[in-house]
N, C-alpha and C positions, 0 to 999 in steps of 0.2 A: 855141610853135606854136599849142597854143587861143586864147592871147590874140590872131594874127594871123586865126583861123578866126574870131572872134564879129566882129573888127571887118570882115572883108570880109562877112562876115553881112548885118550893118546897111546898108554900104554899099550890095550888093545891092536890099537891101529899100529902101532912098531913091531908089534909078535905077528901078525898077520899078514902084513902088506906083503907079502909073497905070495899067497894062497890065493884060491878062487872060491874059497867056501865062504862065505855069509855068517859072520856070528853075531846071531839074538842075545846079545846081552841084555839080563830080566836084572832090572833095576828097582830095590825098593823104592815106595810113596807114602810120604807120610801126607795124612789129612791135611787140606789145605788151609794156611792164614791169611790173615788179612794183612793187605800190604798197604800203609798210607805213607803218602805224599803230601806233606802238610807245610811247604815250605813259603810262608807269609813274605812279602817284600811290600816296603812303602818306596817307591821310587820318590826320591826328590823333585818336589814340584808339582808332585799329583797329590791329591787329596785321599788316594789309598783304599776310596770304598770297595773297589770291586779286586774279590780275591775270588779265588779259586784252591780246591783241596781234592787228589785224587785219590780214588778206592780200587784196588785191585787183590785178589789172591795169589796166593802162591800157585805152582802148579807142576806138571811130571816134566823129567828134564827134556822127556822128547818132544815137548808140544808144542807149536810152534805161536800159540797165540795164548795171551797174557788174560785171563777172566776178569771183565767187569764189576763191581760189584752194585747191585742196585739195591733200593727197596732198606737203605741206612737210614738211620737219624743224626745227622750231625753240625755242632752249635760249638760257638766259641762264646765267655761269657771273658766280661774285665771282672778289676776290684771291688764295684760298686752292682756285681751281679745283670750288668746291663747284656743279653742276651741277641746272639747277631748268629741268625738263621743258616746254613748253607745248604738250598734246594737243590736235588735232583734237575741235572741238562739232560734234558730228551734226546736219545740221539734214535735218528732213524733206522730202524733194523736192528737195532740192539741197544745194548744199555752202553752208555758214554763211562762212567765210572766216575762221574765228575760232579761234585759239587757247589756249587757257585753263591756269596754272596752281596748285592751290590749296596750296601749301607753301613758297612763296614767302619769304624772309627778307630784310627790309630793314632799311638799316644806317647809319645817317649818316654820311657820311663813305666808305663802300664803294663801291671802283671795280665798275660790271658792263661785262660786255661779251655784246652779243645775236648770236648766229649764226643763220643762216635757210639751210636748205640745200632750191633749188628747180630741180627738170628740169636735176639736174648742174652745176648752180653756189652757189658759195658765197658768201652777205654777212654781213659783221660791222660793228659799231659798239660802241665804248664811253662810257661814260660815269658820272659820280662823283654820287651820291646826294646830295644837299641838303637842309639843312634852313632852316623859315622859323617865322618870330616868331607867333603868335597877332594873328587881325584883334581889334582892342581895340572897336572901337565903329563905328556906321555914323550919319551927322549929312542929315539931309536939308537940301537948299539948294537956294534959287532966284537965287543969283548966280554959276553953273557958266557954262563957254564962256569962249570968248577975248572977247566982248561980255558979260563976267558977267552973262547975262538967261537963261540957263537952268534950267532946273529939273532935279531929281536927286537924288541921293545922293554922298556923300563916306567914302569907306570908310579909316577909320586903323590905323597898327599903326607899332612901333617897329621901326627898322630897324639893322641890327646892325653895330660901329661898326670891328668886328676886320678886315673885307676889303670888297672890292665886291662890290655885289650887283646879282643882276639877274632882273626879277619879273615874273612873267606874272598877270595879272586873267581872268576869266571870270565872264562875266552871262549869266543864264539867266531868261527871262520867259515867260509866255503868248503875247506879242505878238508875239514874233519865232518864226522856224522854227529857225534859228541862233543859239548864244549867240555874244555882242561880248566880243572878248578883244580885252585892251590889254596894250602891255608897256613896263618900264621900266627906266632904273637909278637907283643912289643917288648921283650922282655929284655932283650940287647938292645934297642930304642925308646926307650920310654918317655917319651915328649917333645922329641926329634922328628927328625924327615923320615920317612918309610915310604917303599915302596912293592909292589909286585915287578915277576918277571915273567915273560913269555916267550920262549925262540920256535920256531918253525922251518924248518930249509926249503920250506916249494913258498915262502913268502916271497913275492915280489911289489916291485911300484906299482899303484893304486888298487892293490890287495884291500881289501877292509875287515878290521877284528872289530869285534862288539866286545868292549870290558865291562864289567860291573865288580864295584865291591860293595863288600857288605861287613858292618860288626855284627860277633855274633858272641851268643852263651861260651862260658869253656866248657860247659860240656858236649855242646854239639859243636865245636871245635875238635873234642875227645877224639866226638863218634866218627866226624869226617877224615879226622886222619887214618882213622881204625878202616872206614871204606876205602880208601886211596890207597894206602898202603896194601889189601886184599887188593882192589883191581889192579895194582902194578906188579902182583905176585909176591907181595912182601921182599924182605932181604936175603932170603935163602931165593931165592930164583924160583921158576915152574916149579919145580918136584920137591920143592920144599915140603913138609908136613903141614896139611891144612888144618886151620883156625881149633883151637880147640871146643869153643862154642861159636853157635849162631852170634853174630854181630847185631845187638838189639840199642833199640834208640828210647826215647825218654817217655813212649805210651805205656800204662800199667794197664793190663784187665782188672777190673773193676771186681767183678764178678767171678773168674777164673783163672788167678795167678799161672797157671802151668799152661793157660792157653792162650800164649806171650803173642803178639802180632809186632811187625817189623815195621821199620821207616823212622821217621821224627818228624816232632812238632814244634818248626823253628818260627823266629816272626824278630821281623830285624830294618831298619831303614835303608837304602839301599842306593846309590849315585851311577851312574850309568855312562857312557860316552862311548862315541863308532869312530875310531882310530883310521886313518887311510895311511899307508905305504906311502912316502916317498919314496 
């Protein structure tokens, strides 16, 4: 539905931009969902208690401020029903939308499942804790791109030969507002070398990216190629015809199947390192 709001946007503004007249475009709203942020990471070398899970609604496309959601119930239990609380962060003047737990135990190989109980409804998801290989070394390069004329970095690490895997990347710079997350599988590599790639062209010496990778589910592999591909406008370009449904992730309503909330509930180990430019 936004992707159909921003292109009749444009649209608008190309039929108009001559004129001096003001057009009110009356946009329908549907009732708002709940939007969760449920993305678990054990960094390597921490002990992983203290996670955090955010709550937010959906909201009208003109609004410029995203609703908190306060006053939830929300727990993550293991295998063995062991129960790990996530309280409400107070935040001054409003509600934070944030739930925080610090006793947290994470387990490779451990199934969880997240419950979120809001305004009398119930959602869950589960999902199986992962582990991934150590990033081995980061190679700078200027023959990246399908045209090898790019400039960048090349991030390696062994990739593990026992099952398929499938890996989520995250770049973080000064340059961008947003980190570039890529995803993949091993399925041309299966227990060989693998790597990420990243180019940039306002990169220069002693620039510094924040990497992180992560294994994850294939299904939230699925989901995040299914978001990437919508925020890069898919393969038809802008004015392509948008999604034919909402992009939904691995929570079920409990209580009210048709009253579907978005996001996902990932939980995955996670290796980290702050790359500097030569």
């Amino acid at each position: 539905m936004k992707n159909k709001l921003i292109i009749l946007s444009i649209l608008f503004a190309f039929i108009w931009s001559g004129c001096e007249k003001v057009v009110d475009v009356k946009l329908d709203t549907e009732q708002p969902r709940l939007v969760v942020d449920a993305s678990l990471t054990w960094l390597k070398g921490t002990n992983g208690k203290n996670q955090t899970i955010k709550l937010t609604t959906t909201t009208g496309y003109y609004n410029q401020e995203i609703p908190k959601v306060s006053n939830a119930t929300v727990y993550i239990t293991n295998s063995s029903n062991m129960r790990f609380d996530f309280l409400e962060k107070p935040n001054t003047g409003g509600h934070s939308g944030k739930y925080s737990c610090s006793n947290f135990i994470p387990v490779i190989g451990e199934t969880y499942t997240l419950t979120i109980i809001y305004k009398g409804e119930t959602y869950k998801a589960q999902e199986k804790l992962s582990a991934v290989n150590s990033i081995e070394n980061v190679e700078q390069r200027a023959d990246l791109g399908l045209n090898r004329d790019e400039y960048g970095i090349k991030v390696n690490f062994q990739d593990a030969a026992s099952q398929n895997n499938f890996y989520l990347f995250t770049y973080s710079t000064s340059y961008t507002a947003f980190p570039s997350i890529d995803v993949f599988d091993d399925q041309l590599l299966q227990g060989n070398k693998a790597f990420g790639v990243y180019s940039l062209d306002k990169l220069k010496k002693d620039d510094t990216i924040e990497i992180t990778l992560r294994e994850t589910s294939q299904r939230h592999f699925n989901y995040m190629k299914k978001l990437i591909s919508t925020a890069n406008g898919g393969s038809g370009g802008p004015f392509q015809p948008s999604p034919a449904s909402t992009i939904r992730g691995n929570l079920v309503n409990q209580t009210n199947e048709s009253n579907y909330c978005l996001g996902y509930f990932s939980i995955s180990e996670t290796d980290k390192i702050t790359y500097t430019i030569k």
